[in-house]
TIPA-780930 format. One line per field, with one value per residue (C-alpha): y, x, z; residue number from 1; residue in one letter. Coordinates in Angstrom, 1 decimal, padded with zeros to 4 digits. Layout:
BEGIN
py	Y;...
px	X;...
pz	Z;...
num	NUM;...
residuo	A;...
# end
This chain:
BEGIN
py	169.1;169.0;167.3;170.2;173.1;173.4;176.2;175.7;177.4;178.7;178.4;182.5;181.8;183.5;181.3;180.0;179.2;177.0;175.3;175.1;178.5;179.7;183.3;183.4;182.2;184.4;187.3;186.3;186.6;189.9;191.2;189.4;191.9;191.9;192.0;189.2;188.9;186.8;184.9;184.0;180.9;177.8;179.9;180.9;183.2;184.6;185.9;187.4;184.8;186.7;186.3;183.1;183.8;185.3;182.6;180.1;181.7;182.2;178.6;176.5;172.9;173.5;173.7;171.8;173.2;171.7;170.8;173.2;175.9;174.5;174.7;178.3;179.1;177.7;179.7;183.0;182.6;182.6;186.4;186.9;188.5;191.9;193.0;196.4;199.4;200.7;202.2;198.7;196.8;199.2;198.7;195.0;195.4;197.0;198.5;200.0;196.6;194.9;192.1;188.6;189.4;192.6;194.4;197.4;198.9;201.5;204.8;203.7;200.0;201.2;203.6;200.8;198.9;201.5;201.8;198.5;197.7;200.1;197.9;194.7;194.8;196.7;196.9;197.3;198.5;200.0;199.8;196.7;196.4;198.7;195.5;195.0;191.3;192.4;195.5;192.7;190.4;192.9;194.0;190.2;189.9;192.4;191.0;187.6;189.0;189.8;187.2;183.9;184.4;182.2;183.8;182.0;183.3;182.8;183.1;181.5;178.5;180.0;182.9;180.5;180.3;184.1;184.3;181.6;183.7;187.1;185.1;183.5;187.0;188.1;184.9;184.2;180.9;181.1;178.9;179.2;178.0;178.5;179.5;176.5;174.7;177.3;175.2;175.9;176.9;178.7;176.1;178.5;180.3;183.8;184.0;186.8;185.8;188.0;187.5;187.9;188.8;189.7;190.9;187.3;187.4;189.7;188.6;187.8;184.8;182.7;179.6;180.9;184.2;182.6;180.1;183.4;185.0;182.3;182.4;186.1;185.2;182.7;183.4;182.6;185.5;188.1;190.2;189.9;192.3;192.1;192.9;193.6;196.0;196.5;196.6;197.7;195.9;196.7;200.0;198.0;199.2;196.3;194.0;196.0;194.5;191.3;192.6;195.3;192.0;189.9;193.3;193.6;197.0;198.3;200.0;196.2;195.3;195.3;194.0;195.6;198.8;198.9;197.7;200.6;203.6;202.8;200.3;201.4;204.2;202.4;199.6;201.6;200.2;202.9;206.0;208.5;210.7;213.9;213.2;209.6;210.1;212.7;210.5;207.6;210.2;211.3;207.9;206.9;209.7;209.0;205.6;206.4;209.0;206.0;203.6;205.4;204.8;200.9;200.9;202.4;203.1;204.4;204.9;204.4;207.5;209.4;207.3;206.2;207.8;205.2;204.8;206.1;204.2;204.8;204.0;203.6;203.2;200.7;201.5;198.4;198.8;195.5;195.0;194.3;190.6;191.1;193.0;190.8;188.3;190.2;191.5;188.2;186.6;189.6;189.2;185.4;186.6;189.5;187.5;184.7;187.3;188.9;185.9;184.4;187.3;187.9;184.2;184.9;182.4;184.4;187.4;190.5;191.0;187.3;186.8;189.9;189.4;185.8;187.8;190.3;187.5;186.1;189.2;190.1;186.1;187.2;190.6;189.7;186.9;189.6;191.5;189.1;190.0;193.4;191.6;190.0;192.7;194.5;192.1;190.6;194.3;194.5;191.3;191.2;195.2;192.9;194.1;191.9;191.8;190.7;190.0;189.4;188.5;186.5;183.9;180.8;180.8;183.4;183.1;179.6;181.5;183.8;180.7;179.2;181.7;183.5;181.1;182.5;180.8;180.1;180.7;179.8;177.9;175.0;174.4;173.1;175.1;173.6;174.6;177.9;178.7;177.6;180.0;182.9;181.9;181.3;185.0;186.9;185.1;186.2;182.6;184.0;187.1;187.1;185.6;185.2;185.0;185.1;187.6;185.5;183.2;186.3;188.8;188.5;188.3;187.8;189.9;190.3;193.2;192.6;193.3;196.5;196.3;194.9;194.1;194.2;191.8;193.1;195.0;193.2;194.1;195.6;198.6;196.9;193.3;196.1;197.5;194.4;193.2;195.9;196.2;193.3;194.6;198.5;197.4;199.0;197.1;198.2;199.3;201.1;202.7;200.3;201.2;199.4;198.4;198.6;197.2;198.6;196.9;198.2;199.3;197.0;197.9;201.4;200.3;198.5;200.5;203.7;201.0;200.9;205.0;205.1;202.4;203.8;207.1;205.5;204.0;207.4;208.9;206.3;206.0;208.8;212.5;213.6;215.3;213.8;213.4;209.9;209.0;204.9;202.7;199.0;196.6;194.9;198.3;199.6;196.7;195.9;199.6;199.3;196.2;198.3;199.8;196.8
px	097.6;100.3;102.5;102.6;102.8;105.8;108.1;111.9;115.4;115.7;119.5;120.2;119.1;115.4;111.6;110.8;106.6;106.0;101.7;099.6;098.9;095.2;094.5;093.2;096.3;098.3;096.1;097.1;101.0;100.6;100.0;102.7;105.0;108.0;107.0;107.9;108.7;107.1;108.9;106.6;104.4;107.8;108.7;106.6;107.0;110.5;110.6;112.8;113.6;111.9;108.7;108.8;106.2;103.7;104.5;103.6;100.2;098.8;099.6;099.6;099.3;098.3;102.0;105.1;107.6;111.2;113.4;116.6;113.9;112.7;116.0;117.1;113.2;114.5;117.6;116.0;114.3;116.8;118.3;121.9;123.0;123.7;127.7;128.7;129.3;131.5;133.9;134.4;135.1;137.6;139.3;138.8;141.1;144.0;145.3;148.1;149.7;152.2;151.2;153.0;155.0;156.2;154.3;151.8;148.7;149.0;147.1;145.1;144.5;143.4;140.6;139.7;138.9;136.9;134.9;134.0;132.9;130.3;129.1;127.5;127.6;130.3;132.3;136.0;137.5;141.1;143.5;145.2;148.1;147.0;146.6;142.6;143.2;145.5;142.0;139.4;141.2;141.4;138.0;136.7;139.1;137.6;134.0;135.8;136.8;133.6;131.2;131.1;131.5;133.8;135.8;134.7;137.3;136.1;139.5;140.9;143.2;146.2;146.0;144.9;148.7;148.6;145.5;147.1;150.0;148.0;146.0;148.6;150.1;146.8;146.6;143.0;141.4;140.0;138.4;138.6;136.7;137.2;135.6;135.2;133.4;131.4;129.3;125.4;125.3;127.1;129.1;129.0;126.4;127.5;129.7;131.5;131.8;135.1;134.9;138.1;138.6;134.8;134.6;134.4;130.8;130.2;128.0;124.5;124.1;127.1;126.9;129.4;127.3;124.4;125.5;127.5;124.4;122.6;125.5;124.6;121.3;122.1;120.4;123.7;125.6;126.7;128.6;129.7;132.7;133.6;137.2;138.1;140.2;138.1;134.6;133.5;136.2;134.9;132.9;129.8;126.8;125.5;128.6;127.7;124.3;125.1;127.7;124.7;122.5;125.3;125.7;122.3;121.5;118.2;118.9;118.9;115.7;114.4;116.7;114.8;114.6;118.0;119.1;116.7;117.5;121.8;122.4;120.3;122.3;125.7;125.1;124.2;126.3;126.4;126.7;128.9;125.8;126.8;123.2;124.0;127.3;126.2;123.3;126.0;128.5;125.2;124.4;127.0;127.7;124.1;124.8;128.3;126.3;123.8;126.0;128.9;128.1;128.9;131.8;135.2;137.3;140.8;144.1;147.8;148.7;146.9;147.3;150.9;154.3;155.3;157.6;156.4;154.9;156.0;154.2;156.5;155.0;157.6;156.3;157.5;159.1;159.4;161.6;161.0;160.8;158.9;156.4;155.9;155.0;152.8;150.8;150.0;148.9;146.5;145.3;144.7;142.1;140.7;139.8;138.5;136.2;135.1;134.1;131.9;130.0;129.6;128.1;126.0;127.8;128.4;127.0;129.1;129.2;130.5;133.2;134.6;135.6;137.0;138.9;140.2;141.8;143.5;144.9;145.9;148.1;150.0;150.7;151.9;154.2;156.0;157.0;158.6;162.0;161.9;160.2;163.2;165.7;164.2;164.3;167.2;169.4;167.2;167.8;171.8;171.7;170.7;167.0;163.9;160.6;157.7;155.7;152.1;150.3;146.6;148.3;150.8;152.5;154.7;155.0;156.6;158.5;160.3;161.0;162.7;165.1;165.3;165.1;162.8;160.0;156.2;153.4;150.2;146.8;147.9;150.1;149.4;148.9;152.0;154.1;152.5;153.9;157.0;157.7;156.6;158.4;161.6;160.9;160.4;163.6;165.6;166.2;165.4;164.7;161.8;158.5;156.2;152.8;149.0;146.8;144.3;146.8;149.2;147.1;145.1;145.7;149.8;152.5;155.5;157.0;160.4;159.7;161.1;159.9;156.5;155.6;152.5;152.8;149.5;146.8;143.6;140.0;139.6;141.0;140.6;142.6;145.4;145.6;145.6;148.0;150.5;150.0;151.1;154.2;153.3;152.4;152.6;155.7;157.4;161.2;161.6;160.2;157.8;158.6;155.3;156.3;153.9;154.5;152.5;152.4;149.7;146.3;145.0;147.1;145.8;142.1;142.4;144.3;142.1;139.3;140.5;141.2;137.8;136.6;139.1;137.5;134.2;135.3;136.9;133.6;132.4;135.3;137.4;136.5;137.3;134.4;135.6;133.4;133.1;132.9;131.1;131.6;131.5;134.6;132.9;131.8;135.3;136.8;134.1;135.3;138.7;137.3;135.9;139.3;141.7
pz	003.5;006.4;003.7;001.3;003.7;005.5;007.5;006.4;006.6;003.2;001.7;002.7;006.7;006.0;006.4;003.4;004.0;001.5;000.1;-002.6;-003.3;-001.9;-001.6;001.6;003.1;000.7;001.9;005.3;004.7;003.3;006.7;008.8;010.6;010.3;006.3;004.0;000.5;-002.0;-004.6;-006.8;-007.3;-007.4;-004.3;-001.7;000.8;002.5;005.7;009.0;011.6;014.3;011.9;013.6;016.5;014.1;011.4;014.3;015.6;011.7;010.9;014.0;013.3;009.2;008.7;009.3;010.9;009.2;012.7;011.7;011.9;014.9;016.3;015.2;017.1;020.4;019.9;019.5;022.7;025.2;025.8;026.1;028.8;027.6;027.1;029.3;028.1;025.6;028.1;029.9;026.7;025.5;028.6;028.5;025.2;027.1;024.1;026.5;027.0;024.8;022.9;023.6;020.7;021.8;019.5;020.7;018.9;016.4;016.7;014.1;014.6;018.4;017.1;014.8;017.7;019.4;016.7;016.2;019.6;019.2;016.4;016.1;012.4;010.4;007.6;008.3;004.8;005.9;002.8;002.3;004.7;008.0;010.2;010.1;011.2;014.8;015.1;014.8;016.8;019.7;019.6;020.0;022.6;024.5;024.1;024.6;028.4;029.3;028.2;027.3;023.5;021.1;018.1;014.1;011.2;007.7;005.9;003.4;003.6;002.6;005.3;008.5;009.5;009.6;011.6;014.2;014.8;015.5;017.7;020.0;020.1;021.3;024.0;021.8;021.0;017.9;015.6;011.5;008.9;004.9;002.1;000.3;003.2;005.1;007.7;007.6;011.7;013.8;016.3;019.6;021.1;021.4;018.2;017.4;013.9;011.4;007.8;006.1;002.5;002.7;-001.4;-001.8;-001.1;-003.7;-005.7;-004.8;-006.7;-005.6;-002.9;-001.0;-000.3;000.6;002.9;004.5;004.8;006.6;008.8;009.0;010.4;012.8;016.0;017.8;016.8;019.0;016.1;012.7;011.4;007.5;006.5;003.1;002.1;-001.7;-001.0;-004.0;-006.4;-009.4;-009.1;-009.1;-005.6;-006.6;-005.1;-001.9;-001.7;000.1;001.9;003.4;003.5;005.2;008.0;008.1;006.9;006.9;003.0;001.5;003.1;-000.5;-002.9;-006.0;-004.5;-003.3;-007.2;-009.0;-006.6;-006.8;-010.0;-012.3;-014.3;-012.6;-015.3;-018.1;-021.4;-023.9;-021.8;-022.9;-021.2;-019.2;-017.5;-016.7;-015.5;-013.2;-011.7;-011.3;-009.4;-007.5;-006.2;-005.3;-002.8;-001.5;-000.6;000.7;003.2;004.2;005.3;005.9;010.0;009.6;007.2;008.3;005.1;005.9;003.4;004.6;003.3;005.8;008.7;008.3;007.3;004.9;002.2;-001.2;-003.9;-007.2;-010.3;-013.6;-016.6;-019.4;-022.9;-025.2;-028.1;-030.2;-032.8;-036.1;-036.3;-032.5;-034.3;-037.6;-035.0;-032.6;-035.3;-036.8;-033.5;-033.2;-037.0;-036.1;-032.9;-034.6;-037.5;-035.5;-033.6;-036.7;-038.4;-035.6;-034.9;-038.7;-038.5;-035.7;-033.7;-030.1;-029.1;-029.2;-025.7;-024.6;-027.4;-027.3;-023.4;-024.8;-027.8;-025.3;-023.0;-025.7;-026.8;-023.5;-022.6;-026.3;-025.5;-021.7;-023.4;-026.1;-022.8;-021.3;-023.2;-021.3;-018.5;-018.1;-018.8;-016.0;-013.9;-014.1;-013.8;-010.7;-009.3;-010.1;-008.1;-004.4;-004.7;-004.6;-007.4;-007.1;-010.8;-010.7;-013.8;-014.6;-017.1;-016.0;-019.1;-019.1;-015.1;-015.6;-019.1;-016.7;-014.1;-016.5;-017.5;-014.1;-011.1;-008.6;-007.0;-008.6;-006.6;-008.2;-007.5;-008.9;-005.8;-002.7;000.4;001.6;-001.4;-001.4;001.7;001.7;-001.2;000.6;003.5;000.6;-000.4;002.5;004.2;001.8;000.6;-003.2;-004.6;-007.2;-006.7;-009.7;-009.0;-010.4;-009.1;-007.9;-005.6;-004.7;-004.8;-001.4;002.0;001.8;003.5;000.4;001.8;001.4;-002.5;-003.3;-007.0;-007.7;-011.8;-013.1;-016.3;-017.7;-015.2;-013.9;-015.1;-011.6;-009.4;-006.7;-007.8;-008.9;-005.6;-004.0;-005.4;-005.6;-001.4;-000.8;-000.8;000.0;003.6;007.6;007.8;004.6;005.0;001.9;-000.9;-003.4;-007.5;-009.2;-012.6;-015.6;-018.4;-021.3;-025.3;-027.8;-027.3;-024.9;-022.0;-023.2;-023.5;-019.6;-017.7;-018.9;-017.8;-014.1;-014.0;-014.6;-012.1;-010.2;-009.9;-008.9;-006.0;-005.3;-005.0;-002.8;-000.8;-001.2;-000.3;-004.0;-006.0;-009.9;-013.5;-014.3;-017.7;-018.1;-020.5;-020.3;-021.3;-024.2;-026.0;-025.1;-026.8;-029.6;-030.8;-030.9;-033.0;-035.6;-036.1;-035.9
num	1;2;3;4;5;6;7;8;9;10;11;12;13;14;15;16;17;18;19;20;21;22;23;24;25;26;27;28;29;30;31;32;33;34;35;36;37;38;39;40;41;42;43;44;45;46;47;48;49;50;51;52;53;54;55;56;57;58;59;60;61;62;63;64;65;66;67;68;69;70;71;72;73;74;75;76;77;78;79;80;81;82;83;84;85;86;87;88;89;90;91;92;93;94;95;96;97;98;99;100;101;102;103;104;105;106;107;108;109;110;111;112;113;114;115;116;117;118;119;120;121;122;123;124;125;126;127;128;129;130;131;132;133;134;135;136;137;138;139;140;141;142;143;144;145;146;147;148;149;150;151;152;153;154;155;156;157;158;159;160;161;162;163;164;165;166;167;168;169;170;171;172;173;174;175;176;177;178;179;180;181;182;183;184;185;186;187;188;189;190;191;192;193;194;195;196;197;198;199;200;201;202;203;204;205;206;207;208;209;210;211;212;213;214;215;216;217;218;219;220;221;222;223;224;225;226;227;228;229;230;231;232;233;234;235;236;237;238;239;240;241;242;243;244;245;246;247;248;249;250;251;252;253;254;255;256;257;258;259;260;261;262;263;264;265;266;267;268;269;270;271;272;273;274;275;276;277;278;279;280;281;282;283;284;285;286;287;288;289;290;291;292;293;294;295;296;297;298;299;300;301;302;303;304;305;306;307;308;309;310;311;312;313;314;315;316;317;318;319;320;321;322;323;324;325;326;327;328;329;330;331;332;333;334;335;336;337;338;339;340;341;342;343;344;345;346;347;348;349;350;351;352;353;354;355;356;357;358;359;360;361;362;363;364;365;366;367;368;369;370;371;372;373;374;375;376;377;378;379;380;381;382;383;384;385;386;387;388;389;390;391;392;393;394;395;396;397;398;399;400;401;402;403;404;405;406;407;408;409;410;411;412;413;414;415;416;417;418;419;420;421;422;423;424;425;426;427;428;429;430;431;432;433;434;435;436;437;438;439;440;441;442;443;444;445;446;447;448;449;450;451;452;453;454;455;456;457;458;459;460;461;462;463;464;465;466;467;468;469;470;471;472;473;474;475;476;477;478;479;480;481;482;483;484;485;486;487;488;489;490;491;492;493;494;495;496;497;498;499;500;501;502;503;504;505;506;507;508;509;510;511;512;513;514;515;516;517;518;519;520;521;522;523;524;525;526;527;528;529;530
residuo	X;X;X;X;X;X;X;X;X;X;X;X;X;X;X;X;X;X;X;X;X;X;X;X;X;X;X;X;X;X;X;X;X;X;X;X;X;X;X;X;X;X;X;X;X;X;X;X;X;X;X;X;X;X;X;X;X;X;X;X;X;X;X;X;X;X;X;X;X;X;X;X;X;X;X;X;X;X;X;X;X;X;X;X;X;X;X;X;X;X;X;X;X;X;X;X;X;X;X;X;X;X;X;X;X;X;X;X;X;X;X;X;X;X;X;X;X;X;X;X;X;X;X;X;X;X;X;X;X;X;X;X;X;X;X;X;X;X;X;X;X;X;X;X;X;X;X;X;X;X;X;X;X;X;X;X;X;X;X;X;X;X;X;X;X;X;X;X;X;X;X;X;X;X;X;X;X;X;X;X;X;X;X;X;X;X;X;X;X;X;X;X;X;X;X;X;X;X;X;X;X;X;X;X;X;X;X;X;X;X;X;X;X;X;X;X;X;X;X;X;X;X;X;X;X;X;X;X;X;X;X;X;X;X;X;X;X;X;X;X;X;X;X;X;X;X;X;X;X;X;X;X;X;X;X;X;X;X;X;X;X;X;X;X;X;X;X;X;X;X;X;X;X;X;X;X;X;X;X;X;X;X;X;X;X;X;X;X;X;X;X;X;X;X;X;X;X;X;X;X;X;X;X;X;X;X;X;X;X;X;X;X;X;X;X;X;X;X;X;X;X;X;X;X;X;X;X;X;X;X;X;X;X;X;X;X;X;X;X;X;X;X;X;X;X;X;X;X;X;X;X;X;X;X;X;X;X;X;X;X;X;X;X;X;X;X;X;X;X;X;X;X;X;X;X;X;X;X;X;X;X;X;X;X;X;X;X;X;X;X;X;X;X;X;X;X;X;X;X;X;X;X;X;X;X;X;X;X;X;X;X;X;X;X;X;X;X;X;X;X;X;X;X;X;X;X;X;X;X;X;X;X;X;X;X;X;X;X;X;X;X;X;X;X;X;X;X;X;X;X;X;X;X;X;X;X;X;X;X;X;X;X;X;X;X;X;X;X;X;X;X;X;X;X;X;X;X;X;X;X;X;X;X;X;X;X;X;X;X;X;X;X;X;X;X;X;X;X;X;X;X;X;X;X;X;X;X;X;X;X;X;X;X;X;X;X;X;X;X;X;X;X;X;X;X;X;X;X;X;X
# end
């Protein structure tokens, strides 16, 4: 029987109890404390690491106990010594003394340190471009000083050379891993363990999630701080969940509860519903008052006196020959959607988000005449742009026919850099970029014009990408250019307002109506007219 029952790490850093199922040892599970979870018959059981002790004396020698479990057990046992008080590490970060750089604290970044050495788990969500990576640094220096703990990034690649240089200004070994290769244990005892870009673990499903979960649970932690200056990217609860799972909040305990009491209405499709719209605006302030003691959520605007950002809205006008062919490249796609859902081909939800992304590359490459007016008056008046859009086409269009420097995924790391470096040196003056290479993590503030080609699906991918350049360090004012042609820029960016306002409400202190519709209905209407 020992062959068939066994006691394993599962995937997410929990103890998978796996057997032929019996009821009398399935009765027995039922009662272990801390509780488990069963998964059903292919499963098993799920439980706590510090079930481990109970696990042990219900099962003894009818189970076998896999040896990375074994080894995460041993762990648990010793005790760390325990870390001072909050007044010693907060002197221990001697936020009074200039950095090796010359730099010193800002107010903000200093009470952002405070607060997270009260914390062992927390959510630091300061708007992109406040310094959250110099206020976690800080803090694990502090705990750094006064124990024998080591410092684990998880950053990606492309922002390890920035989290080098904070550290040396800091005097801080640190040690970094990426996202692509998160390693299944934690490599110190007493890790204090930062998670950079931390929306990447937003969805529950994905490999990258769980592994950082099991990281989450590794008995050699000390304390785990996310950073991410979108939380809640795409006005989803549900792409909190893991990241309450991964901090360890006591309100994800139960996935399924936590998914029927905050997601339920929040995922409605056809709600044009006063009712549901209220409940949605309702839950969402409910779960911003439960957690709001382990996230920190702060906005430059309040914090810092810096140079406006301007929003300025380009409404195309094509010509006539522009338009002949506009139209018939969007006849071509509405056609093709229309006549494979006719045939039962697709379902409407799935090709209508394919439909919509091929009307959006045609309608960001008919801009780029104006794109390139713009820019070019811009460029040839000694002031730098930054254009961000989701397609390479018309990024490598505009290369062509203004210089510049491309900086897309399809680069290396090296060649990445170098054109940042190239831009922010002053070397060149326009860097075109996709949102999901220049749209995280990067310092562009030299830009003083940012366009958007055509807007991401999400408020949060917009905002990221337009603070890139909209930053602590910003010198002058930042004029965001978008670029609007027919009624999908219309049917999107009234999309984001709306997602926009959602995260308000969880973030924000504003009390605003939120009006739901998903993308696909959006767009399968303005089908129905086309």
């Amino acid at each position: 029987m020992s062959n068939s029952c066994y006691l394993e790490l599962s995937e997410e850093g929990l103890i998978k109890v796996r057997f032929p199922f019996d009821a009398v040892t399935h009765s027995q599970l039922k009662k272990i404390r801390p509780r488990g979870i069963w998964k059903g018959m292919n499963h098993g059981w799920e439980f706590p690491l510090i079930a481990i002790d109970a696990l042990n004396d219900l099962l003894g020698n009818r189970f076998v106990l896999n040896e990375e479990l074994a080894d995460w057990s041993d762990i648990l046992k010793k005790s760390f010594k325990d870390l001072p008080s909050h007044e010693i590490l907060l002197k221990s970060a001697a936020l009074d003394v200039e950095l090796l750089d010359g730099r010193r604290p800002l107010p903000h970044q200093c009470s952002g340190v405070s607060w997270l050495l009260r914390r062992n788990c927390a959510l630091l969500a300061d708007e992109m471009g406040l310094g959250k990576t110099l206020t976690a640094l800080l803090a694990a220096r502090a705990i750094v000083r006064c124990s024998s703990a080591k410092v684990v990034v998880v950053a990606p690649v492309s922002l390890h050379v920035h989290w080098e240089t904070e550290a040396k200004a800091l005097g801080l070994d640190l040690f970094l891993e990426s996202w692509s290769s998160l390693p299944r244990s934690l490599p110190f005892e007493q890790t204090i363990l930062i998670i950079d870009e931390a929306h990447f673990a937003q969805s529950i499903k994905a490999k990258r999630t769980k592994s950082l979960l099991r990281l989450s649970r590794d008995p050699r932690l000390r304390a785990i701080w996310l950073l991410t200056g979108t939380p809640m990217k795409n006005a989803k609860p549900y792409q909190l969940l893991p990241l309450l799972e991964i901090i360890n909040h006591p309100i994800v305990n139960n996935r399924g509860e936590f998914v029927k009491r905050f997601c339920k209405n929040s995922i409605v499709l056809h709600s044009n519903s006063c009712l549901v719209n209220e409940k949605v605006r309702n839950e969402l302030k409910e779960l911003k008052d439960i957690i709001a003691p382990f996230i920190l959520y702060r906005d430059k605007k309040s914090l810092l006196d810096l140079p406006p950002k301007i929003r300025i809205r380009h409404k195309i006008t094509l010509t006539p020959s522009q338009e002949l062919g506009f139209q018939y490249r969007l006849a071509l796609v509405i056609s093709e959607y229309h006549s494979r859902i006719k045939k039962g081909l697709v379902s409407p939800d799935t090709e209508s988000l394919v439909a919509l992304g091929a009307i959006r590359q045609i309608g960001a490459e008919f801009k780029l005449p104006e794109a390139y007016r713009l820019i070019k008056e811009l460029i040839d008046s000694g002031q730098s742009v930054v254009l961000f859009s989701s397609f390479i086409r018309p990024l490598k269009l505009l290369n062509v026919r203004l210089g510049g420097d491309l900086l897309t995924g399809r680069q290396s790391l090296k060649e990445r850099q170098a054109a940042v470096n190239r831009f922010q040196g002053g070397q060149t003056s326009l860097l075109l970029t996709t949102y999901a290479t220049g749209g995280f993590g990067l310092n562009l503030n030299r830009a003083s014009n940012v366009f958007l080609l055509e807007r991401p699906w999400t408020p949060g991918d917009l905002c990221q990408a337009e603070d890139r350049c909209h930053r602590l360090d910003s010198k002058h004012p930042l004029n965001s250019h978008w670029l609007h042609l027919g009624f999908v820029d219309q049917l999107i960016d009234g999309l984001v307002a709306t997602k926009a306002e959602k995260i308000d409400v969880f973030l924000g202190n504003k009390n605003v109506s939120i009006e739901r519709q998903s993308l696909s209905r959006m767009f399968r209407s303005c089908m129905q007219l086309a």
